[in-house]
N, C-alpha and C positions, 0 to 999 in steps of 0.2 A: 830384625828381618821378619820374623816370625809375626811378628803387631803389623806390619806392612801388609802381610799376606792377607789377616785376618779381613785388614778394612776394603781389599782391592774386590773380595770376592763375597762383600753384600753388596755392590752397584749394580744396576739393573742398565741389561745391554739395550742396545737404540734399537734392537729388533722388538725385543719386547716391550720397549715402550710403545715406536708404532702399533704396534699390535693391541694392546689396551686402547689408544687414540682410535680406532678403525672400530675397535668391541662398542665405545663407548659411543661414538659418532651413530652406529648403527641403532643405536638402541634411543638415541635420543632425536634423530629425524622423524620417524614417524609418530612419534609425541609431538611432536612441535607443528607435524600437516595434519594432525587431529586436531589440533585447539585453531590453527589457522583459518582451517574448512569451516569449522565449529562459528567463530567467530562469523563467519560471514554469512554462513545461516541463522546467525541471530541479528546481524543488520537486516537482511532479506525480510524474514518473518517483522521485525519491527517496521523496517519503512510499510508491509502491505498492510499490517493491525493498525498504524496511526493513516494510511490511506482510507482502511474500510470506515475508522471509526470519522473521518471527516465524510465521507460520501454516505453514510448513516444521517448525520447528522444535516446534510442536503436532503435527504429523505423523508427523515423525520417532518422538517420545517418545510419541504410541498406539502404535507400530507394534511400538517396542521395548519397551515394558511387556507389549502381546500381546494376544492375544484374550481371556483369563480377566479382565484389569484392566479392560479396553474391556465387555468385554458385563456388568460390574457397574455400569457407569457406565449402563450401557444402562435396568439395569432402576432407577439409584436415580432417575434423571430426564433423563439425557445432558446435561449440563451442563456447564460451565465452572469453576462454580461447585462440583460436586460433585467437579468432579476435582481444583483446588486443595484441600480438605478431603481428598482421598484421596491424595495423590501431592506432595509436595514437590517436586521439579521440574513439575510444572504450576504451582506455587506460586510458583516463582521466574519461569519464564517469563512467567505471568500481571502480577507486581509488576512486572517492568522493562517490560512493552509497555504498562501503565498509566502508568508514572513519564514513559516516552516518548512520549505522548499517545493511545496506539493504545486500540480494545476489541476483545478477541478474543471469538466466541461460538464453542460447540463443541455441536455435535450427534452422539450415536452410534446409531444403528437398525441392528437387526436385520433383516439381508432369508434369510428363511427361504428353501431349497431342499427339495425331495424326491426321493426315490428314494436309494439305496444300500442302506450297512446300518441298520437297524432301532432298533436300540439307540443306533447316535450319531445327534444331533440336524445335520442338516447346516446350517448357516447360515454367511453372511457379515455382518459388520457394516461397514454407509456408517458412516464418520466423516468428517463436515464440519466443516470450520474456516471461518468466515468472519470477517478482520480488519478493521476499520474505524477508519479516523484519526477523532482524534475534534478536535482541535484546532488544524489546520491551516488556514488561509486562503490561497486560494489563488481569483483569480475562476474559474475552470472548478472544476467538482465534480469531486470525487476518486473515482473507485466503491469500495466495496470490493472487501477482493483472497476469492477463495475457492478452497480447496482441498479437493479429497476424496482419501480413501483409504479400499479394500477391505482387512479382514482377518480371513482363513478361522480355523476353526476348524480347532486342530492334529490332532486325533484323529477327525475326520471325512475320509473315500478320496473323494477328489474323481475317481475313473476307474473 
């Protein structure tokens, strides 16, 4: 009887079980909306660093093609669209940020200046890039990323 008693009164009652359950639950929710949150601020920051670095690299290639390639683009329509048709490397850059879920849109305008000389036309042209994920989920919205860049006409004296 005595050996009965012994083993009845180390079992732990259903209160204090729940009770650990509730301790333990408390302690481990907010761990788990910390790496969740966590988690999707590093989808976030990734999908905008693999956006910047494709709309970088539309930047780069107006910038090294030049002004005569850029202000052709200007007058066929500024497009994204007419520069893959015009430039194979827009062509490629275009396919991989599409394969990779992104859309790039490319704007080029003409911002006329005056005064110098007569004969050359002064202008600069805005080229905008603006990339956009297109298939990404993620519950906070993702903006797009945008980038501009100016480039002068070479044979216009800007002094």
């Amino acid at each position: 009887m005595e050996l009965y008693k012994k083993l009845t009164n180390r079992a732990f009652t259903l209160i204090e079980i729940l009770v650990v359950i509730v301790l333990i639950s408390a302690g481990i929710l907010p761990i788990y909306s910390v790496l969740t949150r966590g988690q999707k601020q590093i989808i976030r920051s990734d999908t905008r660093s693999t956006g910047a670095l494709y709309g970088a690299s539309v930047i780069e290639l107006s910038r090294t093609l030049g002004y005569d390639f850029m202000s052709r683009l200007s007058s066929l329509g500024s497009g994204i669209e007419e520069a893959t048709t015009q430039s194979e490397e827009f062509a490629a850059i275009y396919a991989e940020a599409e394969e990779n879920g992104y859309s790039i849109s490319l704007s080029v305008q003409a911002q006329e200046l005056f005064g110098g000389v007569q004969d050359v036309k002064r202008s600069l042209l805005l080229v905008t890039v603006t990339v956009e994920p297109k298939h990404r989920s993620v519950s906070l919205p993702i903006e797009p990323v945008e980038l501009f860049t100016l480039i002068s006409n070479p044979r216009a004296s800007f002094y």
